[in-house]
Structures are given as C-alpha cells and as structure tokens.
C-alpha positions, -999 to 999 in steps of 0.1 A, spaced: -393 224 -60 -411 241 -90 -393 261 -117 -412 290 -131 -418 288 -170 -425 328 -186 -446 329 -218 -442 360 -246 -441 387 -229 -477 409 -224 -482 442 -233 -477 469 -209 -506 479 -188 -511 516 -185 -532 534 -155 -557 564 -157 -537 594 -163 -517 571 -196 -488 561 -174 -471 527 -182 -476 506 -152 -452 476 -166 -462 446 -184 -495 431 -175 -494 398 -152 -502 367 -164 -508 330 -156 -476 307 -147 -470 274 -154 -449 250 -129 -433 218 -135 -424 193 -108 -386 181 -113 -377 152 -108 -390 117 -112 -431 115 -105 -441 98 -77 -454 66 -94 -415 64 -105 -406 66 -68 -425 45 -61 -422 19 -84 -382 20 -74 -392 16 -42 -415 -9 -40 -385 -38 -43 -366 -27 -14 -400 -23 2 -403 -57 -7 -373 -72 5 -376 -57 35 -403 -68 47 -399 -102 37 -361 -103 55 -371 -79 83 -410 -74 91 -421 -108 87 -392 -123 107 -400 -102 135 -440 -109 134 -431 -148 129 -407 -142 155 -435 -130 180 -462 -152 173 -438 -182 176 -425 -172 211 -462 -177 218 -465 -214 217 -446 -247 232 -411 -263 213 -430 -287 186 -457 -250 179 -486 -268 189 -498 -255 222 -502 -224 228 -481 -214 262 -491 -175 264 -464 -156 279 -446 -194 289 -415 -191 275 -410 -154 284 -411 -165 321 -388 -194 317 -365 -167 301 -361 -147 341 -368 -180 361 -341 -208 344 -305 -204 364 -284 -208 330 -307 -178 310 -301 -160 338 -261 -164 338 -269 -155 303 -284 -123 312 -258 -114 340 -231 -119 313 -249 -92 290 -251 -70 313 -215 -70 324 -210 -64 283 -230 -37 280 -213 -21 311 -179 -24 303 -174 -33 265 -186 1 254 -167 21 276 -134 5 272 -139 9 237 -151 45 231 -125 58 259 -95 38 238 -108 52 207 -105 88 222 -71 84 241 -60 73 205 -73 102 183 -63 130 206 -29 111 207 -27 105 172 -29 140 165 5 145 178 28 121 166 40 120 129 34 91 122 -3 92 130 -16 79 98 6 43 99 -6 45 136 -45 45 126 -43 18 99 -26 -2 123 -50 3 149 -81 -2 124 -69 -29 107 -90 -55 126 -116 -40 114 -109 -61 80 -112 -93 102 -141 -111 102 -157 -116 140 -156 -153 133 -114 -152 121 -106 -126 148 -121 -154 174 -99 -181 159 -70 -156 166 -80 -148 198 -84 -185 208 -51 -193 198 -36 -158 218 -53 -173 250 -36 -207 249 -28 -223 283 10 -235 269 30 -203 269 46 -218 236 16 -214 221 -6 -188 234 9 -150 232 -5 -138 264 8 -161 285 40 -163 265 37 -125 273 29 -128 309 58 -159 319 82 -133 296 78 -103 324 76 -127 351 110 -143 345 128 -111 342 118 -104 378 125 -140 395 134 -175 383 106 -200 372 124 -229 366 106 -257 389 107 -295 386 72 -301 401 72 -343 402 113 -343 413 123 -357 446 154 -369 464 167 -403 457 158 -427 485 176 -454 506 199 -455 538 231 -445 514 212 -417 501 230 -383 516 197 -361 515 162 -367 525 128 -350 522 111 -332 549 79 -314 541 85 -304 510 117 -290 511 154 -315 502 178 -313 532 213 -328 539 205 -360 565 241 -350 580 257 -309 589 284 -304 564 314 -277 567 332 -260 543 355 -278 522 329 -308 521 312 -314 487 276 -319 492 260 -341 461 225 -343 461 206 -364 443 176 -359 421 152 -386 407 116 -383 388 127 -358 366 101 -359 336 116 -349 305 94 -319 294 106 -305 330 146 -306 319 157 -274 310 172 -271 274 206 -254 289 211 -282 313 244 -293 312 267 -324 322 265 -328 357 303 -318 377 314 -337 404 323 -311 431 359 -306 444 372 -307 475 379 -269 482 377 -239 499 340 -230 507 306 -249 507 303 -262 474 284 -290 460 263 -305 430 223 -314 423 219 -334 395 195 -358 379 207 -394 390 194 -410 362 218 -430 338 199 -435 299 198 -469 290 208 -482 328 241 -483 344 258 -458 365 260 -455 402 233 -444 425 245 -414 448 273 -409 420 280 -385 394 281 -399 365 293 -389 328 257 -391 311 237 -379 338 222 -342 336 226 -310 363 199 -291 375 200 -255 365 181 -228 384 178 -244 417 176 -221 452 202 -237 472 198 -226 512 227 -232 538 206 -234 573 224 -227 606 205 -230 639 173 -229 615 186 -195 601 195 -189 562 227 -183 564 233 -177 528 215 -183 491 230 -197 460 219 -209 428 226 -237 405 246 -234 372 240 -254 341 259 -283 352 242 -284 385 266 -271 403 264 -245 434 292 -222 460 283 -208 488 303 -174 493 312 -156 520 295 -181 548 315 -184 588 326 -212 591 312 -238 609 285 -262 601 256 -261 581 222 -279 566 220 -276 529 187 -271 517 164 -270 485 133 -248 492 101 -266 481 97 -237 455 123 -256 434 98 -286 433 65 -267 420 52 -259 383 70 -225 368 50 -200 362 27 -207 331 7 -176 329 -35 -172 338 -58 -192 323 -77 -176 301 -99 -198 289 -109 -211 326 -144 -199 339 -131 -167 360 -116 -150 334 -132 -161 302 -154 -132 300 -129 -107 301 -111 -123 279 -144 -123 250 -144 -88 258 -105 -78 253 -112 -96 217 -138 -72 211 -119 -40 223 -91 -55 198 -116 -51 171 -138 -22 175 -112 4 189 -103 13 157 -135 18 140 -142 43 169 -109 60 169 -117 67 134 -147 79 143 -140 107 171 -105 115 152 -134 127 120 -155 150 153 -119 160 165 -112 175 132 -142 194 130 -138 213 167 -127 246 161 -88 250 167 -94 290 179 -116 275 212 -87 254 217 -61 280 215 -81 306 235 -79 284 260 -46 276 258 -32 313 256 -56 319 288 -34 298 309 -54 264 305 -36 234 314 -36 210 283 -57 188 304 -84 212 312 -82 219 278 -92 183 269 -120 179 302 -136 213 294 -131 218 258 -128 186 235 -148 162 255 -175 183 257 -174 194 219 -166 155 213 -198 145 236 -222 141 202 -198 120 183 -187 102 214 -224 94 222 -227 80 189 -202 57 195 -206 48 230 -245 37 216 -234 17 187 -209 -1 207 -238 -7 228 -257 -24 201 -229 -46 190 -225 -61 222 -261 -71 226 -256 -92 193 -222 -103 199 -223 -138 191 -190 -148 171 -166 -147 198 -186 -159 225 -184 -192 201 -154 -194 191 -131 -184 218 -149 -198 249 -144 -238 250 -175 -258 251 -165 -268 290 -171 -232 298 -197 -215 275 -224 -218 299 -204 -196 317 -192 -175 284 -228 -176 273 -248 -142 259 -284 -139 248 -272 -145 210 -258 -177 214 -280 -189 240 -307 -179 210 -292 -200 190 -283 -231 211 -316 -231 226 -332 -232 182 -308 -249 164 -276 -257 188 -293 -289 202 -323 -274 221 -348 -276 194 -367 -256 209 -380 -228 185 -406 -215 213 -382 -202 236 -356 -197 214 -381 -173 194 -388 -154 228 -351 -149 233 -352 -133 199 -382 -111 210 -361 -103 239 -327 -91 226 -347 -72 200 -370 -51 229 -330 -44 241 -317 -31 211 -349 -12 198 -345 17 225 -306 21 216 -316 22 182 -340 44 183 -314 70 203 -289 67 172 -317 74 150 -326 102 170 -293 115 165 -284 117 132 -319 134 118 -308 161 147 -272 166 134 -286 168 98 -311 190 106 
C-alpha cells in the first residue's frame, strides 16, 4: 500500500493559443507503510525458529528413525512399516480407528446440530449451551477419570449402570439371592428340583407352607427385609420364606424363629396339574397369600429366577462394549464445542430464506433438509473434519478409561504409538513408523480445513 506525498504545487502549464491547461505534472514520491521487511522478518524469524525445532525436525527425525531396527542400528528399509499391516494387535489397532473415524464424527456434528437448531427455541438457550459446553473446560485426561468412574460395574458406584438397574426395576423386580437354596434333610418340607424350590408334599388352602432358605450371603439381604412371620392357620394358601439362619447359633431348623430374617421380593407359584394356578409375591417379612385360587390342592413353587444375580447393568468396561463406551466420553466432550460452532453459521443464514419458505407452505422440516442444512453444509463440514482429526489422536481416554485387561482391545494408533516407544516396547523403530503413519492420516484432513478457511476468507 503506498500513500502519495504532493510537493509545492507547480505552475500552471498553458497550451498554444495561451489557455491554462492546469498545473504542470510532476514526480511523486511513495512511502511503504508499515514495518520494512527486515523488521518482518526479524519478528519472525523466532517463531520460524521454534517451529521448526518443535515441528519440522520432529517429523524428519521421526522419518529417518522409522527407517532402522529398535536399538537404531540396522537399517530395516520399509521393515517396520510392514510389521505395522501384518502384526494381529496393530491391526485391531487399525480396525478400532477406523470405527472412530466412522462414527465419532458423526455422532458428534449431528448432536451439535440437533442442539443449536433446538437451542434457538427455548428461552433458556443460553444456560442450555454453557451447560452443554462445559466439558469443554475438562481436560481429556480428568474427563477420562470421570468417565471411568460413570462406567463402574457396581451400580453403587458407576452412574450408568445405576441408571440402567434404575429403569429396569421400575418395569420388573430384580431382587435375586443367586448362592440361596432350600434347607436340606428328610424333615425339611421343600426340596430342589432343577433349579426351581418346590413343596415335597400338595398343600390346600388353610395349610401354612414355610419354606426354608439357607446360604444367604449377606451383601444379597435386602435392606427392607424384615422379621420373618410365622404364617397362620387361615382361609387361603398362605405361607412364609425366610432365611433359616439363627446369628450366633440356636434356633430351630424348619422353624421360624424371632431373629431370623424374611425374604422380600420372591415369585411364589402355586402349581396344579403342572399349570400356574396363581402368582404371588413376598412381603418384607417373608411372608406370601395366594388370592382368589379353587380349592383343592397345590405345589408351591419358587421359580429359579428368585435364585439368580439382579440385574446389575452392562459391563462397560468388558471387551464388547469398551469401545463405545471411549467414544460416548468423547461425544460428552466435543458436542459442545460443535454446537457452538454451527449455532455461530446458524446465526449468519439469512432469516428472509427461512421465512419465504415458510410462508410458501414449507413444512418446518423441509425447511431444515432444504434450507439450513444446506446453508449449514460449510460450517458443518468444518466440523465434521476437525472431529475427524481429533479422533485420529485421541489418546487420553483410550488410557484412562479402558482397563489394562482390555486395552488391546480399546487400543488406537496413539496409544499403541506410545506403548510400542515408551509404554514398555522400547522400540523407537516401529513406534517412529506409527508416528509416520498417523501423521500421513491426518495430513489430507488437514489439508481440507486449510483449504477451507483461505476459501471462506477469500
């Protein structure tokens, strides 16, 4: 940019016939503004320097390492790049990486829209978004400690499965006393039969039936479990299961006595001609009607679901869904930042394209499939490659979350980097063609996002 500096001002010309022609051009003088390019450069030259000390010669080193064996003495060629696509765990490795790049980015970018197009219609939209970026402020590393505590097996420890057991109990009982079985011996009025607890003899109404329970473990008892109740003699099947077990010793096998504990949340079956006849449940003191049964005589039962674990949830942090799981950590962290992101393109669409469409009868989602997606599509591509990025170097998670009994199965190209260099493997070779490797993935993508903002600034 120059600026134009005017001198005194010249004389007037004039032409033949003595007519003033205006003043009489002469030589201009520019200036360059700004700082001259040895200032440039000399403010320049320190991040020039840094970055190719933390950045170029890295990479070079990187490149000429993946060349040569573990200890860097012999030179393997193209060696380690072919153990990289022929070892079964690298390969795992690969798969996993794949499945992230898949589905990590889309989840993501698609969450990030649903929220900004819904955001925009709620009042409180603003407490909505900080809420949703928030993560954002978590380290990778802390947000895995999180997540590896939400995953927990125990339900009263991990979230999810506290979550999960939650909605499943609301729908049907999971109360179970998995290592529980009848007490044994010729007096004993019940016996087992492939699982299930039946009475040895028919009983009719008006006939308590008391059945007895041993190998209770403690952990198993239910908190509301009561003082076991004797049954009555009285109209109707009726009858107790309890836990014949007296603290301390004493009491009376096959009897109820005063310290011993019923067994809440038992299925009770009455069985005629190898027909339920009818379904009851235990109460808190173990104790159980039958209503409404014909009379006559019947089998009591306890179903062997009684004698399996309750529900407890999934687990996690098992090899199936480990994976997944990584991944829903990640969609916890990065939705925000891209709801954020496409909420700042949905501003910018013009409101009169929308409302056109709108007043021409447009359904509000044909508005959204043929209007603000496809306006969306830059900053949505922007997203969708930078999500793409960040889960070719996720690395924090993977370690953190996954247990060590399952990270080969866990296991992306960034960690297995650094397990195969400094994680035990010490072997710098291979580990430096990994590096080589992960970078030749992210280049292209980077490249793309490159691409993209000199074309929206242009």
């Amino acid at each position: 940019m120059t600026e134009r500096l005017d001198g005194p001002q010249a004389p007037s010309a004039q032409s033949a016939d003595g007519s003033s022609t205006g003043p009489a051009e002469t030589p201009r003088t520019t200036r360059r503004l700004g700082p001259s390019p040895a200032v440039a450069i000399a403010f320049l030259l320190p991040a020039a320097l840094l970055l190719g000390i933390w950045v170029v010669y890295p990479i070079v080193y990187s490149i000429f390492r993946s060349l040569f064996d573990a200890a860097g003495t012999g030179f393997v060629g193209l060696g380690n790049y072919a153990t990289i696509f022929s070892d079964h765990g690298t390969l795992i490795t690969i798969r996993n990486n794949l499945i992230w790049v898949v589905v990590a980015p889309i989840v993501v970018t698609t969450l990030g829209l649903i929220f900004a197009v819904l955001t925009e219609r709620i009042k409180w939209a603003t407490a909505f978004k900080l809420i949703v970026f928030m993560p954002m402020a978590v380290s990778l590393m802390a947000a895995g400690v999180i997540f590896r505590l939400v995953y927990e097996q125990s339900p009263d420890k991990g979230m999810a499965n506290a979550v999960l057991t939650t909605v499943h109990d609301t729908f049907s009982s999971s109360q179970g006393y998995p290592d529980a079985r009848p007490r044994e011996g010729d007096q004993s009025p019940v016996a087992s039969e492939g699982g299930t607890v039946v009475t040895k003899q028919p009983v009719q109404a008006g006939q308590p039936v008391l059945i007895p329970i041993v190998g209770v473990k403690p952990n198993t008892l239910p908190g509301n479990a009561g003082p076991a109740k004797a049954p009555a003699a009285a109209g109707g099947l009726s009858g107790t299961v309890w836990f014949d077990f007296t603290p301390g010793g004493g009491g009376k096998n096959g009897e109820v006595d005063a310290s011993e504990k019923g067994l809440p949340g038992m299925t009770v079956e009455a069985v005629q001609n190898g027909k339920v006849a009818g379904t009851a449940t235990t109460a808190d003191d173990g104790s159980f009607r039958f209503e409404g049964l014909p009379a006559g005589s019947y089998v009591v039962r306890l179903p062997q679901s009684n004698f399996q674990a309750s529900y407890g949830g999934l687990n996690w942090l098992g090899e199936t869904l480990i994976t997944p799981a990584v991944i829903g950590a990640f969609v916890w962290v990065w939705a925000g930042f891209a709801m954020v992101l496409i909420a700042a393109g949905l501003a910018a669409i013009p409101r009169d394209a929308l409302e056109a469409a709108r007043i021409d009868g447009a359904t509000e989602w044909q508005v959204f499939r043929k209007i603000t997606v496809p306006l969306l599509s830059p900053v949505l591509l922007v997203v969708f490659v930078t999500m793409i990025i960040n889960t070719l170097k996720v690395f924090d998670l993977v370690f953190i979350i996954a247990p060590g009994s399952v990270q080969p199965q866990a296991n992306v190209v960034a960690l297995e980097m650094w397990r195969v260099s400094f994680g035990g493997g010490n072997n710098q070779g291979l580990g430096s063609a990994l590096a080589v490797f992960l970078l030749i993935l992210v280049l292209p993508f980077m490249i793309m996002n490159i691409r993209r903002f000199r074309r929206d600034e242009s």
